[in-house]
C-alpha positions in Angstrom: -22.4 16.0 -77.6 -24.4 17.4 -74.5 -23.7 18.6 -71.5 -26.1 19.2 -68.7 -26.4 21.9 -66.1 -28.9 22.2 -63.0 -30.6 25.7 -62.4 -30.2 27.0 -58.8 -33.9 26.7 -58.4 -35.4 25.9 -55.0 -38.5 24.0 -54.3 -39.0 25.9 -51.2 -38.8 29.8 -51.7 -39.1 29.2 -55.7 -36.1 31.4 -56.7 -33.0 31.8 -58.1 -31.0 31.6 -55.9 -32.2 30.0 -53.0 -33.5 31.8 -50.4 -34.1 29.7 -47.9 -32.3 29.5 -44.3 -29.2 28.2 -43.9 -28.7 24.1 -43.6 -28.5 22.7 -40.2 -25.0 21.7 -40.3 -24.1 25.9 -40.7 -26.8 26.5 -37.7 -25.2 27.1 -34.4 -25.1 24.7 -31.5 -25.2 26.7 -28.0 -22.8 25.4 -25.0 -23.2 22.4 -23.1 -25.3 20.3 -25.8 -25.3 16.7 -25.1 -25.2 16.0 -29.2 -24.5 18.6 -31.7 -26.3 18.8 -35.0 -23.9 18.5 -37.7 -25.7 17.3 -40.7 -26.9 19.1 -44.4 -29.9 17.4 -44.3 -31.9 13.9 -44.1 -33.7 11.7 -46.3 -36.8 13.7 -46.8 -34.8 17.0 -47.3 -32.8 15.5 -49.8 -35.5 13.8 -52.0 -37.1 17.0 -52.2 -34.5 19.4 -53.3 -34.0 16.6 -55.8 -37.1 16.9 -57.2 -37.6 19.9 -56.8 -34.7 20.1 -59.8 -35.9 18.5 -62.1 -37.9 21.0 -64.1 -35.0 23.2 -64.3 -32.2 20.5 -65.2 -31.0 22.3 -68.8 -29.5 20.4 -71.7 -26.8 22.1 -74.1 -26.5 19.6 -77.4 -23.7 20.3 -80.1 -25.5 23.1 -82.1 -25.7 25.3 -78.4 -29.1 24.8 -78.8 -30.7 24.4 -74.5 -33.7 22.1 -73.5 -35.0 20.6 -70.9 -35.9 17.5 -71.0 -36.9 16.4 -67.4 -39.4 19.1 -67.8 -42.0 16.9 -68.9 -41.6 14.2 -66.1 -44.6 14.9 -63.9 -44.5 11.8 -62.2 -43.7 12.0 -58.4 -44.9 8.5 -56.7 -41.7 6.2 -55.6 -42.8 3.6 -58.0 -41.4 5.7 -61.3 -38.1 4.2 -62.0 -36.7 7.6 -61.8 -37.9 8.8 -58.9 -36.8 5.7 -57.2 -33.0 6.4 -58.6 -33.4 9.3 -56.6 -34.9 8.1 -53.6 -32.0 5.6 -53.5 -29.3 8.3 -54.1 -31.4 10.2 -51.1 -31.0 8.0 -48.7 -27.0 7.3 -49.5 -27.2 11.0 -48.5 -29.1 10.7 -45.5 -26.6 7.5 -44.4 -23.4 9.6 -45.0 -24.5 12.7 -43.2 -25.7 10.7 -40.2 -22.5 9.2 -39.9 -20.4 12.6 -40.5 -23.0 14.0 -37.4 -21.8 10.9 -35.3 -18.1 11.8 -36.2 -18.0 15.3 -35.1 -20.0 14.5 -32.3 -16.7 11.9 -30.8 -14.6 15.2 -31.8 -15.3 16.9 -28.5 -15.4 15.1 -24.9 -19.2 16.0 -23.7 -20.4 14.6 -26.6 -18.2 11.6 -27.4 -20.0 8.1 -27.0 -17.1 5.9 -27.8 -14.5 4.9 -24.9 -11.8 5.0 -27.7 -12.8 8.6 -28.8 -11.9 9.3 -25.3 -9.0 7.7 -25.4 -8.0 9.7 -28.2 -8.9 13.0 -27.2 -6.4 12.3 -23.8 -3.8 11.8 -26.2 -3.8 14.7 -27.3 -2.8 16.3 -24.3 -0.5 13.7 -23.4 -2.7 12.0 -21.0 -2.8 7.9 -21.4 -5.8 6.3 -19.7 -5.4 3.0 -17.6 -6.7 -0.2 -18.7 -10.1 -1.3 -17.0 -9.6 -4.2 -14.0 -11.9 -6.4 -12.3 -12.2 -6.0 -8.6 -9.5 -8.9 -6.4 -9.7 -10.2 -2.9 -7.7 -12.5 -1.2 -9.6 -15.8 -0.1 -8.1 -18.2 2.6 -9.4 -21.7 2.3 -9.8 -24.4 5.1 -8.7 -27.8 4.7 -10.7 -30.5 6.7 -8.0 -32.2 8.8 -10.8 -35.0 10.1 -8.5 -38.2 9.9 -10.5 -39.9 7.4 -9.8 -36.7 5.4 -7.0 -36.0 2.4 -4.4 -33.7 4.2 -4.0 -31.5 0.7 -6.3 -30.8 -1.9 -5.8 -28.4 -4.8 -7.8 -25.7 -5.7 -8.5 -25.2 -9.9 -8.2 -21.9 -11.7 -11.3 -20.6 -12.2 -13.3 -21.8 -8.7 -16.3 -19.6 -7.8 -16.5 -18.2 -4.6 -19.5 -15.8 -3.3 -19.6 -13.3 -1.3 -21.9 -12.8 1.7 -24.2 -9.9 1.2 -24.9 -7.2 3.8 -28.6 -5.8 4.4 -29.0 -3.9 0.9 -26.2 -5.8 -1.1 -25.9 -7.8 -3.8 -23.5 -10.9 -3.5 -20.7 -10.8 -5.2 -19.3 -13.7 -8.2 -15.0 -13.8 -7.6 -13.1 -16.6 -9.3 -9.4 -17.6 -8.6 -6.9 -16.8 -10.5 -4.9 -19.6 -10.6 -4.6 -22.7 -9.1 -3.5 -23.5 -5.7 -2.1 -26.0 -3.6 -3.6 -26.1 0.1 -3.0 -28.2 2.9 -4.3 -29.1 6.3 -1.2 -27.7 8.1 -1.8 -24.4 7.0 -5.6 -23.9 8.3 -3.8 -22.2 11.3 -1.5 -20.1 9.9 -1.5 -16.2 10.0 0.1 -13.4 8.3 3.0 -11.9 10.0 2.2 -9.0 12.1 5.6 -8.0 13.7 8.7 -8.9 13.0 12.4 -8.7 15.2 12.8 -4.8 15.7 17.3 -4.3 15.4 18.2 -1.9 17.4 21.3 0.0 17.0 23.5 2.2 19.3 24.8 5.1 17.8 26.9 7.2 19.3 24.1 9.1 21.7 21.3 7.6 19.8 19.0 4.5 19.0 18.4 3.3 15.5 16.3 1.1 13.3 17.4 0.3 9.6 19.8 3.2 10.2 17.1 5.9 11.0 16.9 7.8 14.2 14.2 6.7 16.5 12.6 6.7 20.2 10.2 3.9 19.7 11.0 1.0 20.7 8.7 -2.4 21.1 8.6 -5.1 23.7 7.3 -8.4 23.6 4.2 -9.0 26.2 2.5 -7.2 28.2 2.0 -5.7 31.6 5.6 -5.4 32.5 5.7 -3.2 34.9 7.0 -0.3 33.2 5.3 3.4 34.2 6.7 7.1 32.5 9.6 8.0 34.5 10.9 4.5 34.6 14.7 4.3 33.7 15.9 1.6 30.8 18.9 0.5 29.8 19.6 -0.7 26.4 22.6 -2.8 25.8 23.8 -3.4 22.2 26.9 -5.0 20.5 29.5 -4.3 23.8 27.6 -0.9 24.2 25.1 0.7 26.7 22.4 3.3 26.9 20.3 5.0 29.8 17.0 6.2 29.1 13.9 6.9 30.4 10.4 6.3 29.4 8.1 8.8 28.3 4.6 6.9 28.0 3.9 3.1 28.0 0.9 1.4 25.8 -0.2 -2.0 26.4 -1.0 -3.7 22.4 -3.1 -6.8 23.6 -4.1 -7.7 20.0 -0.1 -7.8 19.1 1.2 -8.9 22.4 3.4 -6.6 22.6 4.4 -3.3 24.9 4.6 0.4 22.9 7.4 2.1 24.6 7.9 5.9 23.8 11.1 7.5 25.4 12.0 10.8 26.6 15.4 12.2 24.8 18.2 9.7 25.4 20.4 10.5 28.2 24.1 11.9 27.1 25.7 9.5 29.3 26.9 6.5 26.8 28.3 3.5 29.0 30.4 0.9 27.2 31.4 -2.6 28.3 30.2 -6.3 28.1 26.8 -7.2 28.2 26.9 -9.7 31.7 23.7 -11.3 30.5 20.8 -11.0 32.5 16.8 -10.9 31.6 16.5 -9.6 28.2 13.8 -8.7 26.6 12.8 -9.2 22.3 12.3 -6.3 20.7 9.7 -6.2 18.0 8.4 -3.5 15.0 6.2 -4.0 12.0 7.8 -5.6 9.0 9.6 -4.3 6.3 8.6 -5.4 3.0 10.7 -8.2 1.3 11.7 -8.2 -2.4 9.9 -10.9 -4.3 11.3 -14.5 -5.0 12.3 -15.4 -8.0 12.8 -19.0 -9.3 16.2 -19.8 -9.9 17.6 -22.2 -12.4 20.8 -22.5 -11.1 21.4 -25.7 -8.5 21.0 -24.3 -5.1 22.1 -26.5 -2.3 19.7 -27.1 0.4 21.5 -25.6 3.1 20.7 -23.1 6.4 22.5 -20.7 4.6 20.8 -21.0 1.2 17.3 -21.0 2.5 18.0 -17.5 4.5 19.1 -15.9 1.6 16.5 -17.2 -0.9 13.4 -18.2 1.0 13.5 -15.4 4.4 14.6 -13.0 2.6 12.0 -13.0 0.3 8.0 -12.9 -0.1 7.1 -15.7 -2.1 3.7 -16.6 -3.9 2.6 -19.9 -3.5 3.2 -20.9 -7.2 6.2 -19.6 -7.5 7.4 -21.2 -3.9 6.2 -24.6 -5.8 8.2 -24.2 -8.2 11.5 -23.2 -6.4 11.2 -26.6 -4.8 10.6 -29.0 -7.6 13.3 -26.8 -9.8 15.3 -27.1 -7.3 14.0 -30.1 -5.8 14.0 -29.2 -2.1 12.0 -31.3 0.4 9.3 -29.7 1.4 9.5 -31.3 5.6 13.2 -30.4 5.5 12.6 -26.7 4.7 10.1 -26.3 7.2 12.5 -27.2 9.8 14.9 -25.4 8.6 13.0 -22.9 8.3 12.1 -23.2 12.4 15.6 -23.4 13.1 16.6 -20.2 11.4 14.3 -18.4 13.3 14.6 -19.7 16.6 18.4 -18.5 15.8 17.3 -15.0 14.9 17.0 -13.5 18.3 18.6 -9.8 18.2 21.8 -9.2 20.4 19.7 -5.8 21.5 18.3 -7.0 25.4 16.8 -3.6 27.5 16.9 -3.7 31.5 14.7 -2.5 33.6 15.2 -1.1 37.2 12.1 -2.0 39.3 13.8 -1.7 42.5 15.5 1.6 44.2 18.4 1.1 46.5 20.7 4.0 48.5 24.2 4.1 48.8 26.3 2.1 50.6 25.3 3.6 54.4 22.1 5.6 53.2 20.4 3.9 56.0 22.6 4.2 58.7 20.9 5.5 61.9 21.4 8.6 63.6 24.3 8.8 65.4 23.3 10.4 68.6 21.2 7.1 69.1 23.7 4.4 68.8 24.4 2.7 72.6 27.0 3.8 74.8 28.1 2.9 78.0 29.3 5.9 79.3 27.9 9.6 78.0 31.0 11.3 78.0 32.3 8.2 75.9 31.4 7.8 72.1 30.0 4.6 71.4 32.6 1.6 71.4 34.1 1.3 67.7 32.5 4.1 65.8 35.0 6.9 67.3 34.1 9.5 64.8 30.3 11.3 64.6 29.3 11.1 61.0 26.3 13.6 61.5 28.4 16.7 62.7 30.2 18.4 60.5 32.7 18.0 58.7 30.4 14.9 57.7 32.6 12.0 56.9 32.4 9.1 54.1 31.2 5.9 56.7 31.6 3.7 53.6 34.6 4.9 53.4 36.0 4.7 57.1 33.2 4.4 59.4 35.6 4.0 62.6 38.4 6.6 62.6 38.8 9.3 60.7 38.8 10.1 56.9 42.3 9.7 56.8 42.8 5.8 57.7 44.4 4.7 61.0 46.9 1.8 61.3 45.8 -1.1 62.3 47.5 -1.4 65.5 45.9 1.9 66.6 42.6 1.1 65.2 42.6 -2.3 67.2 43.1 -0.2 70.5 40.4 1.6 69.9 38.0 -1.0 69.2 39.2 -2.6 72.9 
């Protein structure tokens, strides 16, 4: 029996042991690298040391006695049979060092190459990255409504629609999602933009959706209104006076931007008499989403306020709700126009564009009224309402403050 041992001999420095620096993988890598070098060597290096060995490779048989017997092999062309073994077992070397190089190298996060690497490394502090997403858009898509024309057409999943590039752009490739039913009658439609704004009155306060507010919106414009103005809001058998602060004019929203000074304390309360009122009007809220219910649903006005207007539906999902449900499409629609024409808020606000005295404000003066005699006060109005003691002329504008009887008063007046 032999056994074989290899002498520490390098090919390099020629001694025992090596001398030589360190390997590359033990050399140091200075900050902000974008690769670090992490490998004990590479093809070449490897078929050398390898050869390099094998004069000294040593041979200990049964009797103890050592030999070499690689000494002898002088042969170092790739063609020898042996020094191919060792080219071969050189380059599974060189394979598995690069690959332990590439390894550490997605160990650290400025020199990882691998989006999963990444991933991992975030994990580690508890971090989870997002997926990826494509950019979205909404389209809108025309029908022709020409006579000859189909009123409704349905667009595929999957349609192609480019963008128009600007100076400097490149156009841009979007596809739909899913497909879509589209009809004539919609080419006019637009999104909502305001919505009925419910006003409450609280105590010595206004309210929307139960928060505080001095905002209020008015349908139209140029109404007349300055800062200064007074207002009254009347509200479920209650009134409020207040007073505008400033007044914007919204032409793209058609409406008016009031902004009011601190509501007065005085709180009226009484019947609303009617009168001119005016629809008050906010941005929306946002609606929960619809949801397509198995469960027969009649088709009633009450049914399609609680699950179609009080909802946001997608189109799909609308479709559905009708044919589960099987709804007619016309008869929602009107419906639907009917529920909203309803919908009017019981909140009206006044406004007082004329000013007006009390009763007697414009009385003349009383020196110039016509008498007949000037030691004689003018015929019926007895009593001088600009000396003092002034008296109340609405009150009793021909005797004094205290009324007269009748019969008295009538022999006056003769």
């Amino acid at each position: 029996m032999t056994t074989g041992t290899t002498l520490d001999v390098c090919g390099c420095c020629a001694r025992q042991p090596c001398a030589c620096p360190p390997a590359a993988s033990t050399a140091a890598n200075r900050p902000g690298l974008p690769a670090i070098h992490y490998r004990l060597g590479t093809h070449a290096t490897f078929l050398r040391r390898l050869i390099d060995r094998l004069p000294g490779y040593e041979v200990t048989d049964d009797s103890g006695a050592v030999f070499r017997p690689l000494a002898a092999l002088t042969a170092r062309g790739t063609d020898d049979p042996s020094l191919a073994l060792l080219d071969s077992f050189a380059v599974v070397c060189d394979v598995l060092t690069f690959y332990q190089e590439r390894i550490a190298n997605e160990g650290y996060l400025r020199t990882a190459t691998e989006r999963r690497s990444v991933l991992e490394l975030a994990r580690e502090i508890g971090y989870e990255l997002n997926p990826g997403v494509a950019a979205e858009t909404y389209l809108a898509f025309t029908v022709d409504d020409s006579p000859s024309a189909p009123k409704q057409a349905t667009v595929a999943a999957g349609t192609k629609v480019q963008s128009v590039p600007g100076p400097g752009e490149q156009p841009q490739m979007f596809e739909t999602v899913t497909a879509s039913t589209v009809r004539a009658e919609w080419n006019a439609l637009a999104p909502l933009q305001t919505q009925v704004q419910r006003l409450e009155i609280r105590g010595q306060r206004l309210e929307v959706d139960g928060q505080a507010t001095n905002t209020i919106y008015l349908a139209g414009t140029g109404l007349n209104l300055k800062a200064g103005d007074p207002l009254l809001v009347v509200q479920g058998g209650h009134a409020l006076p207040v007073t505008i602060r400033t007044v914007t004019d919204e032409g793209a929203s058609a409406r008016t931007k009031v902004e009011l000074e601190r509501v007065l304390v005085l709180a009226l309360s009484g019947q609303d008499g009617g009168g001119a009122g005016i629809v008050l009007e906010r941005k929306p809220r946002p609606l929960p989403p619809g949801v397509v219910s198995h469960e027969p649903v009649a088709q009633t006005l009450a049914n399609v306020k609680t699950f179609i207007l009080e909802h946001e539906w997608d189109e799909a999902d609308l479709q559905a709700f009708l044919a589960v449900q099987k709804w007619d499409a016309a008869t929602l629609l009107t419906q639907v126009q009917t529920l909203l024409a309803a919908d009017l808020p019981d909140a009206k606000v006044y406004s007082f564009r004329q000013r007006v005295g009390f009763f007697g404000a414009s009385a003349p003066a009383y020196a110039t009224l016509p008498i007949s005699d000037p030691d004689t006060p003018p015929r019926g109005f007895p009593k001088d309402w600009d000396t003092p003691p002034p008296i109340s002329i609405w009150r009793d504008g021909t005797t004094d403050v205290t009324p007269r009887p009748a019969r008295l008063l009538r022999e006056e007046v003769k």
